[in-house]
C-alpha positions in Angstrom: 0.2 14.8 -1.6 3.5 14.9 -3.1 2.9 13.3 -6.6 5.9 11.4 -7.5 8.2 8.9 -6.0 11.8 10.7 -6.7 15.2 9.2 -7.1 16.6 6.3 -6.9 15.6 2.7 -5.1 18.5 2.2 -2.6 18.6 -1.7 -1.7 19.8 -3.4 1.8 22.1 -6.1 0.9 21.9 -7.1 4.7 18.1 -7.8 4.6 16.7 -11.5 4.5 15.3 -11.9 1.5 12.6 -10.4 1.9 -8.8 -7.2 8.6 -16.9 -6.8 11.7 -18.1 -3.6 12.0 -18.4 -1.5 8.7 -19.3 2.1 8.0 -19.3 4.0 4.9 -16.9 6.9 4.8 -16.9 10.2 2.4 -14.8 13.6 1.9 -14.4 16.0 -0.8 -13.1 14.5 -3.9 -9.5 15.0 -4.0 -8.6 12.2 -6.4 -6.6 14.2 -8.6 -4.1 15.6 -6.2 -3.1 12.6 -4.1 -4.1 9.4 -6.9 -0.8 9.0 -8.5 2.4 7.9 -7.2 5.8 7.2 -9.1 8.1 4.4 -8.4 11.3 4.2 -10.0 13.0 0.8 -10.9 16.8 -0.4 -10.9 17.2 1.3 -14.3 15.6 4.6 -13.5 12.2 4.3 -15.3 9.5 5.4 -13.6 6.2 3.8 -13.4 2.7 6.2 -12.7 0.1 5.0 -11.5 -3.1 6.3 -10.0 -4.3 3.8 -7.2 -5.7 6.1 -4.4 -3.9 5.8 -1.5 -3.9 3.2 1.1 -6.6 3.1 3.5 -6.7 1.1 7.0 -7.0 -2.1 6.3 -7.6 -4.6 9.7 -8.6 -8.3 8.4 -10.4 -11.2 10.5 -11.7 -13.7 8.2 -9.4 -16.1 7.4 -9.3 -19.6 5.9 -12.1 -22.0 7.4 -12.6 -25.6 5.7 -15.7 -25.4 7.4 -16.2 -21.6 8.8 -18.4 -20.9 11.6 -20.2 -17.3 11.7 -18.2 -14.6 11.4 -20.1 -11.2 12.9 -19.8 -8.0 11.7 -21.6 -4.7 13.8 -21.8 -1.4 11.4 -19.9 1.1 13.4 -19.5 5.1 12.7 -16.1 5.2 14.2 -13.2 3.3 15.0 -13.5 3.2 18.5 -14.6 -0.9 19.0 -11.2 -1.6 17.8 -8.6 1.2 17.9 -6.3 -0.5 20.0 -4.9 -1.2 16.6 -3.6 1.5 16.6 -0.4 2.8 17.9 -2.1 5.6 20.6 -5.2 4.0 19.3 -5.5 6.6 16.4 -5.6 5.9 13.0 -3.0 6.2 10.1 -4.1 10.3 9.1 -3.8 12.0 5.9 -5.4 9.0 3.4 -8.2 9.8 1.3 -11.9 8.5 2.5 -13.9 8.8 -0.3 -14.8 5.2 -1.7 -13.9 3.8 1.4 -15.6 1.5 4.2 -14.5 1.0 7.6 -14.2 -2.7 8.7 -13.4 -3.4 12.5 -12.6 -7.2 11.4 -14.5 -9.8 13.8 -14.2 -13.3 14.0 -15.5 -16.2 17.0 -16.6 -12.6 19.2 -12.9 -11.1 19.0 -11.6 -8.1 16.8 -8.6 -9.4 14.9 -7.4 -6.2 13.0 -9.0 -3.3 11.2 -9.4 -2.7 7.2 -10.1 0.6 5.5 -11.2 -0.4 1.9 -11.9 0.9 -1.1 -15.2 -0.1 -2.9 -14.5 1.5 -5.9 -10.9 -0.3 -6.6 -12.2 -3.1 -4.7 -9.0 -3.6 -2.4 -8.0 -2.7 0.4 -5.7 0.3 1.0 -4.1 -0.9 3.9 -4.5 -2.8 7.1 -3.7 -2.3 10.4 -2.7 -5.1 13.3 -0.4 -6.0 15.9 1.9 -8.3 17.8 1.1 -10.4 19.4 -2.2 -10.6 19.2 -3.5 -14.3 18.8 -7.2 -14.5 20.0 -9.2 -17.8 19.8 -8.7 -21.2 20.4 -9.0 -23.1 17.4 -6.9 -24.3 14.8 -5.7 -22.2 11.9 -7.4 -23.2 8.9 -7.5 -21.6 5.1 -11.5 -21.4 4.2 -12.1 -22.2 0.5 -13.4 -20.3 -1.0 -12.4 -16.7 1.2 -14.8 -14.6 3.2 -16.7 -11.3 1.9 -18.6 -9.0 4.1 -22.0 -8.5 2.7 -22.8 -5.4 4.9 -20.3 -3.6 2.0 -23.1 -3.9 -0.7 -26.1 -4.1 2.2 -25.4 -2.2 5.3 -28.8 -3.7 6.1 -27.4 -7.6 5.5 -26.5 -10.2 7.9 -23.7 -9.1 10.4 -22.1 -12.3 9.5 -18.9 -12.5 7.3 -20.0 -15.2 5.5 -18.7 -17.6 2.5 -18.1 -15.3 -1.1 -18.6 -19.0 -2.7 -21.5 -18.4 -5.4 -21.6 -14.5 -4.6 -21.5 -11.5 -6.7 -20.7 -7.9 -5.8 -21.0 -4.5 -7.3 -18.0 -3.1 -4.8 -15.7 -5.9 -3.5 -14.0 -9.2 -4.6 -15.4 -12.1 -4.4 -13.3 -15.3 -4.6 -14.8 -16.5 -8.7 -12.8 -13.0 -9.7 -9.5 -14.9 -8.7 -10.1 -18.1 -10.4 -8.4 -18.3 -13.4 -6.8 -15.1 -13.2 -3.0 -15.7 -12.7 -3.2 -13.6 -9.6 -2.7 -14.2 -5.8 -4.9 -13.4 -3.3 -2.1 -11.2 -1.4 -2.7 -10.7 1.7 -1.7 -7.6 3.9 -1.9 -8.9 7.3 -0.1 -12.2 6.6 -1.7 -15.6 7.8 1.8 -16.7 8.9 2.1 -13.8 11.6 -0.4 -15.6 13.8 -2.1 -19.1 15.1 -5.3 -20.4 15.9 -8.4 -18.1 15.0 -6.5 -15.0 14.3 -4.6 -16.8 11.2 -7.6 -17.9 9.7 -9.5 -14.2 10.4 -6.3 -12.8 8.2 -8.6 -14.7 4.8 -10.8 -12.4 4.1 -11.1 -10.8 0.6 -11.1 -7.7 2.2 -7.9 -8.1 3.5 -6.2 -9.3 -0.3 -4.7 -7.6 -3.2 -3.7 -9.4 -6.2 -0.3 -10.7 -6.8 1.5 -12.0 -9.4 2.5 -15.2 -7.3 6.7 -14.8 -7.5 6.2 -10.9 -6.5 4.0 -12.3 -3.7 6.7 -14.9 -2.3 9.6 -12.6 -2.7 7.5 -9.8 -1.0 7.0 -12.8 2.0 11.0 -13.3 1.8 11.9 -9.9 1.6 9.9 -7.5 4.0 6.9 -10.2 5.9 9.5 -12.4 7.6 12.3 -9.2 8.9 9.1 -7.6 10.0 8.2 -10.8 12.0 11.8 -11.0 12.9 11.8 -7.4 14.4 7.9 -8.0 15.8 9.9 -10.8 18.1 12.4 -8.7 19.2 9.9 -6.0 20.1 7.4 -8.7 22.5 10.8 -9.9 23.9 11.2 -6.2 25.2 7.3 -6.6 26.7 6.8 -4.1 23.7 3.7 -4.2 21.2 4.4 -4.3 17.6 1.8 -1.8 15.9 1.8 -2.6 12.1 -0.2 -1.1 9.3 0.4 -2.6 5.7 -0.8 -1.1 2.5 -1.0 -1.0 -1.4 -0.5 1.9 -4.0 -0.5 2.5 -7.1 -3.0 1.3 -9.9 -2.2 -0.5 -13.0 -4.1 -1.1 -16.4 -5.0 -4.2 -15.2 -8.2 -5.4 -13.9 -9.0 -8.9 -13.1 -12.1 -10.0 -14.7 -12.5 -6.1 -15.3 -13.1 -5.6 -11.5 -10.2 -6.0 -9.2 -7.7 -3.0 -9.5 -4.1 -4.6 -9.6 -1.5 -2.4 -7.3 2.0 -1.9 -8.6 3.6 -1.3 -5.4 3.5 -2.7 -1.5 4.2 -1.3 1.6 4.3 -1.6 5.6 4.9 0.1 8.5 5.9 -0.8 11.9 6.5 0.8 15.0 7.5 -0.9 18.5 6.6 1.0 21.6 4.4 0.1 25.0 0.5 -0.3 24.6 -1.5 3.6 26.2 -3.6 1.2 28.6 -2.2 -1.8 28.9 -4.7 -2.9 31.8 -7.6 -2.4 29.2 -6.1 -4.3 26.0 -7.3 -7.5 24.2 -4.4 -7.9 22.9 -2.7 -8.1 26.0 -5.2 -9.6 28.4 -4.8 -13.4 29.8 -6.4 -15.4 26.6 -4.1 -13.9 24.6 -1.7 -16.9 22.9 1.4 -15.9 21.5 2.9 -17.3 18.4 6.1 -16.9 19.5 7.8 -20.5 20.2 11.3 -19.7 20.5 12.4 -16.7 22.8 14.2 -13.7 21.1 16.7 -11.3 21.4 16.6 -8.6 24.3 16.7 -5.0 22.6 14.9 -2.4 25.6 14.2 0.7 23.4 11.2 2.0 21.2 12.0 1.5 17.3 10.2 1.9 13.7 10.8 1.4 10.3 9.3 0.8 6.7 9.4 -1.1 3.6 8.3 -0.9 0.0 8.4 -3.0 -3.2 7.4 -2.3 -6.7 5.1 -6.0 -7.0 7.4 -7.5 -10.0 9.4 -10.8 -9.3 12.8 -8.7 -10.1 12.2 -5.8 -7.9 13.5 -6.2 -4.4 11.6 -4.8 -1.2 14.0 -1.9 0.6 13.6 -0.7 3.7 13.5 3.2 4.2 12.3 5.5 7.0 8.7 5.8 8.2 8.4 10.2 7.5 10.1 9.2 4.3 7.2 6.1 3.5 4.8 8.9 4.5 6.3 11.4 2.3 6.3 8.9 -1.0 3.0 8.0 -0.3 1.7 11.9 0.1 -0.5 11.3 3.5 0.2 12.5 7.3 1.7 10.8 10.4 0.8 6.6 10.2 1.9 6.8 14.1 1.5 9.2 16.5 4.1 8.9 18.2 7.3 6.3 17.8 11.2 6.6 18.5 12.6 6.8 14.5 9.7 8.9 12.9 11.3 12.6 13.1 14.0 14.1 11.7 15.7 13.9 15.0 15.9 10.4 16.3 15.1 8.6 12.9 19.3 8.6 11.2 19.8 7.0 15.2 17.3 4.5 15.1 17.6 3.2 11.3 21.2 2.6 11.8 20.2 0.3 15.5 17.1 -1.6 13.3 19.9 -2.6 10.6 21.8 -4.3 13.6 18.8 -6.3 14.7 18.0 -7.2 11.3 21.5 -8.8 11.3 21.0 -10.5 14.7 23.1 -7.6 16.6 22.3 -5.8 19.3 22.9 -2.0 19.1 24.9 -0.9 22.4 
């Protein structure tokens, strides 16, 4: 992993202001080369920390004033749900030890995929698509959040079920936020979707915290150009493939449990589905959240974003082999137009144009 975050942060003036099955996951311990990564600020300081690196995080639960069952099947693979994925295979390179897999299932649909880490208790990062709105009923925010209980008891319920009067010795539960000053941030945002996808999105495994301004300008600043570019991409008959992340520990602990991330980050690509006659996300009971139609732009694209989490630091949007270089892991998509050193000066220049409502010729 290459160790530190070097240079400068270059900002975008253009840009807006800116998840089931589980299965337990081990490798040889290599912590100490790939933990730490630095992240310098608008005056040059650099700030280590050594969060592990993100793992595949794909959330489902989400907010439920009154939640119905949410199943959960213990998997030893990927396979149930790696049409997350772009070529349905998973972000490579992040570390597995102290992680579980969690193909994220809500009302008998997948709704993303988490990879977390039990010993942090967060996620490392999550991976979803759009569109992708499965279900029929209304959004709703569940209080308090969903756990999965099959993380501390492979042998529990397959049910995602209420954290409201839980304890756990390797997640968050919803009493470790209360009182904190924290967020529950979410990685796959709630906003991206409707119906029962939205409300899948509230799950605890699917939340790091967030100091609450860092977590709005994060929403302003990187959430809504990616939804803005996710548009753009359906319009072309295009999947959006997303996978969102955190790195980067801190001192700080909520209630001396919950790791606290310095830094955010996602990555997006746009291409067409591998088997587009064989994907849920595709198929006729799909309902997109799209209301308005968008701008026509007929070509693959990709890019990235990162923020150091502090209200003052603004998101910036850099390439995907340079997110992948920061971040010390291997290739987060297969294959997409803008992720080699040969097509990626091309297509960052075209994704600045859409983000300022142009069309590249």
């Amino acid at each position: 992993m290459q160790r530190y975050l070097r240079g400068s942060w270059k900002f975008l003036k253009q840009l807006a202001p800116l998840q089931g099955s589980v299965s337990l996951c081990a490798t040889e311990d290599r912590a100490a080369e790939r933990e730490s990564l630095t992240i310098p600020t608008r005056k040059g300081i650099s700030f280590c920390g050594n969060m592990g690196t993100p793992i595949l995080v794909l959330f489902l639960l989400s907010p439920l004033l009154n939640p119905g069952p949410v199943q959960g099947e213990v998997i030893q693979d990927l396979s149930q749900c790696d049409w997350f994925f772009e070529g349905k295979v998973p972000p490579q390179g992040f570390d597995t030890q102290n992680r579980v897999k969690i193909c994220q299932r809500y009302k008998n649909h997948y709704h993303f995929v988490t990879l977390y880490r039990t010993d942090l208790r967060i996620p490392v990062y999550s991976a979803y698509r759009y569109p992708c709105t499965l279900g029929v009923d209304k959004r709703l925010r569940p209080s308090p959040w969903f756990y999965e209980p099959q993380i501390d008891d492979p042998h529990a319920s397959a049910e995602m079920i209420s954290s409201n009067g839980t304890t756990s010795a390797h997640q968050a539960v919803d009493a470790d936020y209360v009182g904190s000053g924290y967020d529950r941030g979410h990685l796959y945002p709630f906003f991206f979707n409707k119906k029962d996808s939205a409300t899948a999105t509230c799950t605890l495994t699917n939340a790091v915290p967030q100091k609450r301004k860092a977590n709005e300008n994060w929403a302003k600043e990187a959430e809504s150009t990616v939804l803005t570019l996710a548009k753009i991409c359906h319009k072309s008959r295009r999947s959006m493939y997303v996978v969102t992340g955190s790195a980067n520990s801190t001192n700080i602990k909520l209630k001396d449990k919950i790791m606290v991330p310095e830094a955010a980050w996602t990555a997006l690509c746009c291409t067409f589905p591998p088997a587009q006659n064989n994907d849920p996300c595709l198929n006729s009971k799909v309902v997109s959240a799209e209301r308005s139609p968008s701008r026509v732009y007929n070509k693959d694209f990709s890019a990235a974003f990162l923020k150091r989490m502090e209200p003052e630091e603004p998101a910036f949007r850099l390439r995907v082999r340079e997110l992948q270089q920061r971040l010390g892991v291997g290739k987060i998509f297969t294959s997409c137009r803008g992720t080699s050193a040969d097509d990626e000066a091309e297509t960052f220049k075209e994704v600045t144009l859409l983000i300022k409502g142009e069309i590249p010729d």
